[in-house]
N, C-alpha and C positions, 0 to 999 in steps of 0.2 A: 409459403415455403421459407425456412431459414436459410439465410445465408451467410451468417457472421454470428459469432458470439464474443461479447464485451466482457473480459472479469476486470476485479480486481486485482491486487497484487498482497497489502498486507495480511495477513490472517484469511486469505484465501488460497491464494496457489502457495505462499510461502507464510511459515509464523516466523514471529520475536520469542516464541515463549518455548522453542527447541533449544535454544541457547541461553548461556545466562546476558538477564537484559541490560542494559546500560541506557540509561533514560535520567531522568533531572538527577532522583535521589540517587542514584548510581553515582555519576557523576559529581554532585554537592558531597557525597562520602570521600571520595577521591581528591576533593579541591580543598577540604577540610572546613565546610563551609556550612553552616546548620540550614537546613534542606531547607525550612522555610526562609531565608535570605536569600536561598540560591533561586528559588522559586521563584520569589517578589520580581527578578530580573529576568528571568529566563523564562518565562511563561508568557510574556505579553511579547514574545517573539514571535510564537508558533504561528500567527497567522504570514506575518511578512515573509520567515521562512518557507511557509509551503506555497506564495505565491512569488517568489522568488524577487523580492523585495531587497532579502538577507541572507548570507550565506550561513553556514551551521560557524564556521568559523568566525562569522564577525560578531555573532550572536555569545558565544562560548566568550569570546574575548572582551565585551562588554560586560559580560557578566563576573569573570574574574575580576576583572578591573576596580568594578564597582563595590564588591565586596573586598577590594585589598590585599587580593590574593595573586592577581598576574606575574607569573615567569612565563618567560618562552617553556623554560624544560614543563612546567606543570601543566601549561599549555600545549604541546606536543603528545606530553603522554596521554590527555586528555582527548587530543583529535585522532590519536592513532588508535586507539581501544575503542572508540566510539565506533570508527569504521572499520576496525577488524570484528567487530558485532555484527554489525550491517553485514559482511560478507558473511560469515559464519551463517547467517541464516538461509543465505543459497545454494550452502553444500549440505543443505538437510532438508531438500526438497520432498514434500509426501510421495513416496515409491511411485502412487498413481495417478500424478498431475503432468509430467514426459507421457507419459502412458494415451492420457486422454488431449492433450494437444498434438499428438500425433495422429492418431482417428479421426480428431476432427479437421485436421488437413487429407488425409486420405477419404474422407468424403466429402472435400473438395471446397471447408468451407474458408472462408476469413475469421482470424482472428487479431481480438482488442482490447487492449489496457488501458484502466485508467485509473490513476492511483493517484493520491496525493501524496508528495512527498517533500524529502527538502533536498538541500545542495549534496550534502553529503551520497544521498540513496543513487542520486541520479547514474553515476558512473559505476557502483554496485550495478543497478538494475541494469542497465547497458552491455554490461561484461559478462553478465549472468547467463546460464546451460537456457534459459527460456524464451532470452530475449530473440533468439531470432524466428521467433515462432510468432510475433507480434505484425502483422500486417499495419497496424498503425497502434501505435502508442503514446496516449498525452499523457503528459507528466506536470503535473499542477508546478511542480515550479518552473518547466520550462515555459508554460501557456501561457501563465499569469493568471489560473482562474482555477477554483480546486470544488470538488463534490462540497455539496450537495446543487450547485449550479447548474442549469440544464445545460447552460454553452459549454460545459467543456463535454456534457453526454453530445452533445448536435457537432460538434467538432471534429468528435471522434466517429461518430456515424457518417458522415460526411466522407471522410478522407478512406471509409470502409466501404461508400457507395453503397448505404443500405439504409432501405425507411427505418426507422424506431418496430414495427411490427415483424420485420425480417429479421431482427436482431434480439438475440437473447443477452440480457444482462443476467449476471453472476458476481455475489461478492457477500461477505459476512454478513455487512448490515451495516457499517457504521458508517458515520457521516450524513446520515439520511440516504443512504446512495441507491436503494433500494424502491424507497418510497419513490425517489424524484425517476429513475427508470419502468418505474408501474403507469407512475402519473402519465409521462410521456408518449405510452405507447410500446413497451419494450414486455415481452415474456420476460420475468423474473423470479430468479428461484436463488435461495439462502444458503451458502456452502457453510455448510458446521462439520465438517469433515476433522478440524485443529481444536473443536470444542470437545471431543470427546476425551481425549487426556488434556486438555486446559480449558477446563470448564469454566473459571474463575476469569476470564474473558469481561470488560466491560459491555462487550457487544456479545450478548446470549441469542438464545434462538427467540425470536420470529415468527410466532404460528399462523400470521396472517400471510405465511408466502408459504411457496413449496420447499421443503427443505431436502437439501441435497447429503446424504448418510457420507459418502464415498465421491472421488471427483469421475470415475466413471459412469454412476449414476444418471449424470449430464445424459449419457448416450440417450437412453431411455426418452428421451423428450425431443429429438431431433427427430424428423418426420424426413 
């Protein structure tokens, strides 16, 4: 019997690609700063970021710096757009993801997030129409340990009181997040629901899992 289902959070219950993105080159056009310099600095952040090593702000400010580019103001505007992106992506939730975490607390299950993210996402995510639908949710930079690791999937199962086979995982596909919840012992199934009008997705579909058209689909498979 199921009694919890695990998703993810990016390009699963919520996309980047509803909005316009703002990500390195977004950002290096902004700072005036040729994307592959802004890059050289700003890319060998992403790990210490999502294991909360680095905040998004200490990481942005090293990287002006370095390229010769730091003001406070160019800096500010920098950190304020960045996170008014981040939210904007919460007030454009798929109609049927409130829809289907409501059903699945009406039949009485647990729900669980586990998303890798950075400093910036955390208090987004937290303030979010979804977040209180999460009966435990890790957040790779609060844990210290981000997908494809199985401690933070046993982390999260844990604090949901559920073996790995009681527990469905849900998520795009990226990060390995998928494979390492098969391996484990988890039903897993591939939401492409955000690939249908952003198909150009790093993380495409997956034919070796079941893939999920729509987030109510989910229902279908719960016994």
């Amino acid at each position: 019997m199921i009694k919890a289902v695990i998703f993810d959070m990016f390009e699963t219950l919520i996309t980047h690609f509803q909005c316009p993105l703002y990500f390195g080159e977004q950002m290096a056009l902004d700072a005036g700063i040729p994307e592959k310099d802004f890059a050289a600095v700003w890319d060998p952040t992403g790990k210490d970021r999502t294991l909360g090593k680095m905040t998004f702000e200490e990481a942005l400010e090293r990287t002006l710096r370095e390229n010769g580019r730091y003001t406070r103001e160019l800096f500010e505007e920098i950190r304020s757009k960045r996170i008014e992106t981040k939210k904007e992506c919460f007030r454009l939730v798929h109609p049927d993801v409130l829809p289907l975490l409501s059903a699945l607390k009406v039949r009485g299950l647990s729900i669980g997030l586990i998303s890798n993210c950075f400093s910036e996402e955390v208090p987004v995510i937290k303030e979010s129409v979804l977040y209180p639908f999460f009966d435990a949710a890790c957040l790779s930079y609060e844990e210290g340990i981000m997908k494809p690791d199985r401690a933070i999937f046993a982390r999260c199962l844990e604090r949901l009181g559920a073996e790995p086979y009681e527990c469905i995982y849900v998520g795009d596909g990226g990060s390995r997040e998928l494979e390492t919840a098969r391996e484990i012992g988890m039903p897993t199934y591939q939401a492409v629901w955000y690939l249908h009008d952003y198909p150009d997705q790093v993380c495409g579909r997956k034919d070796d899992f079941i893939q999920l058209e729509g987030p109510l689909d989910l229902l279908d498979y719960i016994q």
